[in-house]
Wavefront OBJ file of the C-alpha trace (Angstrom):
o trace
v -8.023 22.803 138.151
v -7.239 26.118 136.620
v -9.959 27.247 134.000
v -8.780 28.279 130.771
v -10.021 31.743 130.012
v -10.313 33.182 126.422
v -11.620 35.690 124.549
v -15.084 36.253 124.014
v -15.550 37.288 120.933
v -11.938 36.101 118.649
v -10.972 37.666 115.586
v -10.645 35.339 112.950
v -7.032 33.369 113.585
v -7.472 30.934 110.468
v -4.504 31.197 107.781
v -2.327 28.922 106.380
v -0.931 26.154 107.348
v 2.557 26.729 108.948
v 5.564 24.430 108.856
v 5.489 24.834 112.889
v 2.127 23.518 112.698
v 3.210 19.990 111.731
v 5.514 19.410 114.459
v 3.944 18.273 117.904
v 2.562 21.513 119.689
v 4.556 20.684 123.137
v 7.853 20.048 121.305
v 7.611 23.440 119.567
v 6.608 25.311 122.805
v 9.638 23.280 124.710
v 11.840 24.654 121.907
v 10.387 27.940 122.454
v 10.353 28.374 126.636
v 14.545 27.690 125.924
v 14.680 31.100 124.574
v 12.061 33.039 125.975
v 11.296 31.624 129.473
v 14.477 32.861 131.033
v 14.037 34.377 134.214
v 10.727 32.284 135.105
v 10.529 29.979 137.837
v 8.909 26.282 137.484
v 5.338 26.874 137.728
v 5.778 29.668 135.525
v 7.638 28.128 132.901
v 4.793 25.435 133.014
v 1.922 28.404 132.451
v 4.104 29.521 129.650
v 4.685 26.303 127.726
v 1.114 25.377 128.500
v 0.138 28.363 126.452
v 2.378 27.999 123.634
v 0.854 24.742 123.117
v -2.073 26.219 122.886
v -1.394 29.130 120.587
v 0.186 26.070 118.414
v -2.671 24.152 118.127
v -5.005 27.112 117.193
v -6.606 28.580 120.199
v -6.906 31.979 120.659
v -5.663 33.418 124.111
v -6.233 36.927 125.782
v -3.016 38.231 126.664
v -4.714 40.266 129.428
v -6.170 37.729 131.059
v -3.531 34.994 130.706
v -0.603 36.842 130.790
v -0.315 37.872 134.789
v 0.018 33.754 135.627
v 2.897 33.338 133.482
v 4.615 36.572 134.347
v 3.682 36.023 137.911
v 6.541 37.155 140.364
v 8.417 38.945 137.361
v 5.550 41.179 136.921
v 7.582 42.825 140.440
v 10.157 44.097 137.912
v 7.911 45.866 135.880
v 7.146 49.139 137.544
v 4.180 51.292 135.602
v 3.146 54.675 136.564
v 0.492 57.213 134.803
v -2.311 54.233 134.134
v -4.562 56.898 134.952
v -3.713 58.465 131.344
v -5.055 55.302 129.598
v -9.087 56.627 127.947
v -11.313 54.788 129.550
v -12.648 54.342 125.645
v -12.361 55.328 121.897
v -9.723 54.878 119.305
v -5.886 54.826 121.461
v -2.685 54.093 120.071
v -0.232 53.338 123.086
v 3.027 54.733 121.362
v 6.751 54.238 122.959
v 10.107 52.991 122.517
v 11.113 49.268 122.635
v 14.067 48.373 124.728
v 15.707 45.289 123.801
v 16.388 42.599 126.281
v 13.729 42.401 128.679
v 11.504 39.235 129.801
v 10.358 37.344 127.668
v 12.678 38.129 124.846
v 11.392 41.406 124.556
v 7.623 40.541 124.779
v 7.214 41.035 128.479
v 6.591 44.771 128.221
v 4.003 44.208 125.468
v 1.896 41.745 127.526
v 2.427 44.041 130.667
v 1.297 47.028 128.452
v -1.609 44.833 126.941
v -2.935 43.862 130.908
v -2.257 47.489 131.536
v -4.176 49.194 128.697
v -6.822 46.580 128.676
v -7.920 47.084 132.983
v -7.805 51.403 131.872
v -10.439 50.578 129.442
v -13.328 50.438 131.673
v -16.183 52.335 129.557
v -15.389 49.704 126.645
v -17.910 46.977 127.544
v -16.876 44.474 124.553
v -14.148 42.667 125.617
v -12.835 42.252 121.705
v -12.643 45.942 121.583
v -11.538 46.359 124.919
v -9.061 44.150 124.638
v -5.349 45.870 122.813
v -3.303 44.554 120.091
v 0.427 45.614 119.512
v 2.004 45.901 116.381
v 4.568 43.271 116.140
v 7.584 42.267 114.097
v 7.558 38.946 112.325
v 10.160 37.432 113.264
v 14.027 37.932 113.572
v 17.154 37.453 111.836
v 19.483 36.377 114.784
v 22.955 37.015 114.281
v 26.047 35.750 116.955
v 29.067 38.217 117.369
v 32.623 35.872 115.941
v 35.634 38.098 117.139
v 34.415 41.248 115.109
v 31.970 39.844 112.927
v 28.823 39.448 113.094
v 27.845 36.061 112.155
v 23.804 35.504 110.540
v 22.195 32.388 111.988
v 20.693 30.652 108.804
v 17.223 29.973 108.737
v 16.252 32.012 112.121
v 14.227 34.684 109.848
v 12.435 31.527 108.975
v 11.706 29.839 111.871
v 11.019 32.987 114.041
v 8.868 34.430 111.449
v 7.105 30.962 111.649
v 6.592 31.243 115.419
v 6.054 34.740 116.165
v 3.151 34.832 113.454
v 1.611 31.618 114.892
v 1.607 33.467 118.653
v -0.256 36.625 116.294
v -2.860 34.709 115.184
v -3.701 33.238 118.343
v -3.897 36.553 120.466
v -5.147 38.187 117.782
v -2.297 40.665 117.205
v -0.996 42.227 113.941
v 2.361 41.664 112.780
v 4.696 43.741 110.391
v 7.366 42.502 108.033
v 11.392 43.448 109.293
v 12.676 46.588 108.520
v 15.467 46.965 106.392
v 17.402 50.457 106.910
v 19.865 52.726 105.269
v 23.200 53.775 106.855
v 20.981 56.523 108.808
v 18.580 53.916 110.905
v 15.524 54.965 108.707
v 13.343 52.084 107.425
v 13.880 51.446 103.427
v 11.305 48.688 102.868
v 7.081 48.177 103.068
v 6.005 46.076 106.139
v 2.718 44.874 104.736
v 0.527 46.439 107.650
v -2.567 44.761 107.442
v -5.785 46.937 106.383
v -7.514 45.455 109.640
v -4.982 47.230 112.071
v -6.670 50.690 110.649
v -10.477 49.100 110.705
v -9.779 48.190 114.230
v -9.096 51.414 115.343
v -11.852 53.072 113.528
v -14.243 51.301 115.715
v -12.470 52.152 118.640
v -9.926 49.778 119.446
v -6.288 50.471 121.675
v -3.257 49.776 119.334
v 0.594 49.033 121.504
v 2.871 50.532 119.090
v 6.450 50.320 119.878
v 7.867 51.747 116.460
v 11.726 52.221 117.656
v 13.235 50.863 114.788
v 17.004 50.095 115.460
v 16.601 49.363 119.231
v 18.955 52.136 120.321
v 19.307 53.850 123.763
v 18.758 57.209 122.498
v 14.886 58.392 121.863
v 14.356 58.256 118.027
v 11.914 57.064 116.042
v 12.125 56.133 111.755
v 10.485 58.679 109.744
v 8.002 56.660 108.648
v 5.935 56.405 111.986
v 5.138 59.727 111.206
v 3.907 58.829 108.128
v 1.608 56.533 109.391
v 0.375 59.135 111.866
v -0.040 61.678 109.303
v -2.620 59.179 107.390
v -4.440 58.815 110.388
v -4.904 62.884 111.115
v -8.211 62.891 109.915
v -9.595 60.033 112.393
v -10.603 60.598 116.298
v -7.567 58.848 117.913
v -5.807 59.382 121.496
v -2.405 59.045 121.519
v -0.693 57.604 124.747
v 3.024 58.301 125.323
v 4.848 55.582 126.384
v 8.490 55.105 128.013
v 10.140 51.931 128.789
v 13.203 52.911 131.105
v 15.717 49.666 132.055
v 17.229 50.360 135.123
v 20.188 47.839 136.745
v 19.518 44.380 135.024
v 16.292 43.537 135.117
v 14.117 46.453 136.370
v 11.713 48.053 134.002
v 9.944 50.949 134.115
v 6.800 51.474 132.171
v 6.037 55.322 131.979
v 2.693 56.522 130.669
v 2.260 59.928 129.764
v -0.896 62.584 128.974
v -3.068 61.531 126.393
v -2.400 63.489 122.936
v -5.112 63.722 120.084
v -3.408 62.919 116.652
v -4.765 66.149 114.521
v -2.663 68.421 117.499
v 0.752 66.361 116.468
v 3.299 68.396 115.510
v 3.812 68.478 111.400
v 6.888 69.425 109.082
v 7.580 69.034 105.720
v 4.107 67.429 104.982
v 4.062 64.706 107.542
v 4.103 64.446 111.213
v 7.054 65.422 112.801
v 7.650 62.219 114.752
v 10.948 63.178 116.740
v 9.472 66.183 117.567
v 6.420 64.739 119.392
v 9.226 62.093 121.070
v 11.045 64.882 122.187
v 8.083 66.632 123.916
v 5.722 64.024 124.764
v 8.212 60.770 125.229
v 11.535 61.880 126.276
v 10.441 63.669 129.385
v 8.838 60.764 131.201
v 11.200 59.266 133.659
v 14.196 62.081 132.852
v 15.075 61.887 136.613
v 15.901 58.268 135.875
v 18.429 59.019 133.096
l 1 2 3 4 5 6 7 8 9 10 11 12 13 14 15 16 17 18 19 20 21 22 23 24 25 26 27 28 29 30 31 32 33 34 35 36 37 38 39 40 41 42 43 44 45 46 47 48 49 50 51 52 53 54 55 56 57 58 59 60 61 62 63 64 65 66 67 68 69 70 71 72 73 74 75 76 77 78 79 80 81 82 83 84 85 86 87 88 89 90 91 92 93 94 95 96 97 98 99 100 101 102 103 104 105 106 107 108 109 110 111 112 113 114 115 116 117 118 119 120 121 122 123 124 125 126 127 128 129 130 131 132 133 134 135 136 137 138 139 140 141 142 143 144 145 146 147 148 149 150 151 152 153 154 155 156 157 158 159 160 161 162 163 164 165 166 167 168 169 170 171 172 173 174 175 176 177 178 179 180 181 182 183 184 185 186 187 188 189 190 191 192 193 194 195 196 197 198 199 200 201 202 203 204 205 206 207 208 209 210 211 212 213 214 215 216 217 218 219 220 221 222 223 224 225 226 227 228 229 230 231 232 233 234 235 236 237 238 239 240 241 242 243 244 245 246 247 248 249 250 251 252 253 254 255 256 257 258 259 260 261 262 263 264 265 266 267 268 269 270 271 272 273 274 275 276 277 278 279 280 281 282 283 284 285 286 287 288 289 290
């Protein structure tokens, strides 16, 4: 019999009670494995609804320990090179873009990055420091293409937001609001970033921070990433490059890049120029592969 690992020492995953939470914990992660277990074989779909039902009920899982059985022979897709530029310790945020359509509905490259960033952190002897969290959207508002028009499913916003905070809690993440942008892809509305995201990093924790906005193939990131770096200029953080390349269907690459310390970002017009450090530090990983 497998044993269950989990973390050591959990953040606190209390909160309030979620609609999600009164329906049986296996029916919601059968519901769930429809949409985001395509790709897996058997036993793998089995690890991943067996963890679902857990992160339903209320325990809290460690995505770096857990994760490699229910990616298992997937994991083969996801190619990663420049681990070596993960700090072994200290403050990190893991920065890249977020390509939409991978594994897991999107999360596969988050829990490969998490496994990834969590095994570089070897002089980091508490596992819930050593152990990452990514920055992730709460939920979706799904929308099917009729002829030429987009068509909003109602109530997805609802019930993904329900589910993808209920998977936070339980691996200890830290989720965002959706964006809402303007006709030029930059992000109009407050996300709610929780004050603990910062306090984790000031006692040395590793942030995954895919901040892409609009999910486009070309290398830019909203404006206000670089706002959020800015605040952060006067704390001792590593920045990692990161740069998820999709080649043929199902191929990822995951391409880490030198380690950058946030006070030598590039700045313009009173904030970090954010595009500029993509275009220096970002875009050049992997440009044989474009």
């Amino acid at each position: 019999m497998q044993e269950r690992l989990s973390y050591p020492t959990a953040p606190e995953t209390k909160g309030r009670k979620l609609f999600l939470q009164l329906l049986p914990p296996s029916f919601v992660a059968g519901i769930a494995c429809r949409f985001i277990g395509k790709g897996l074989v058997p036993e793998e779909l089995s690890q991943l609804k067996n963890m679902i039902t857990r992160m339903v009920q209320g325990e809290h899982i460690c995505i770096s320990k857990e994760a490699p059985s229910v990616l298992g022979s997937q994991r083969s897709k996801m190619h990663c090179e420049g681990e070596k530029n993960i700090p072994s310790s200290g403050a990190t945020i893991v920065i890249g873009n977020h390509y939409q359509g991978g594994l897991l509905h999107d999360m596969g490259p988050y829990f490969e990055a998490a496994c990834i960033v969590h095994d570089g952190r070897t002089a980091v002897e508490d596992e819930s420091v050593r152990e990452p969290y990514a920055l992730v959207q709460r939920g979706f508002n799904y929308a099917v293409r009729v002829g030429r028009l987009r068509v909003h499913i109602p109530l997805s916003l609802f019930f993904t937001g329900q589910f993808y905070e209920l998977v936070i809690r339980s691996i200890g993440w830290e989720f965002v609001l959706p964006p809402k942008f303007d006709n030029k892809g930059q992000i109009t509305n407050r996300q709610g970033l929780s004050p603990s995201a910062i306090r984790r990093l000031e006692t040395g924790g590793a942030m995954i921070w895919l901040p892409q906005g609009q999910h486009t193939n070309h290398l830019e990131f909203p404006e206000k990433a670089g706002d959020f770096l800015f605040r952060m200029r006067d704390k001792d953080i590593q920045l990692v490059p990161l740069r998820v390349i999709r080649k043929d269907q199902d191929l990822l690459y995951l391409l880490l890049g030198k380690p950058i310390h946030v006070q030598d970002l590039p700045e313009a017009d009173g904030t970090v120029d954010i595009n500029d450090f993509v275009q220096t530090c970002i875009a050049p990983l992997g440009r044989n592969m474009t």
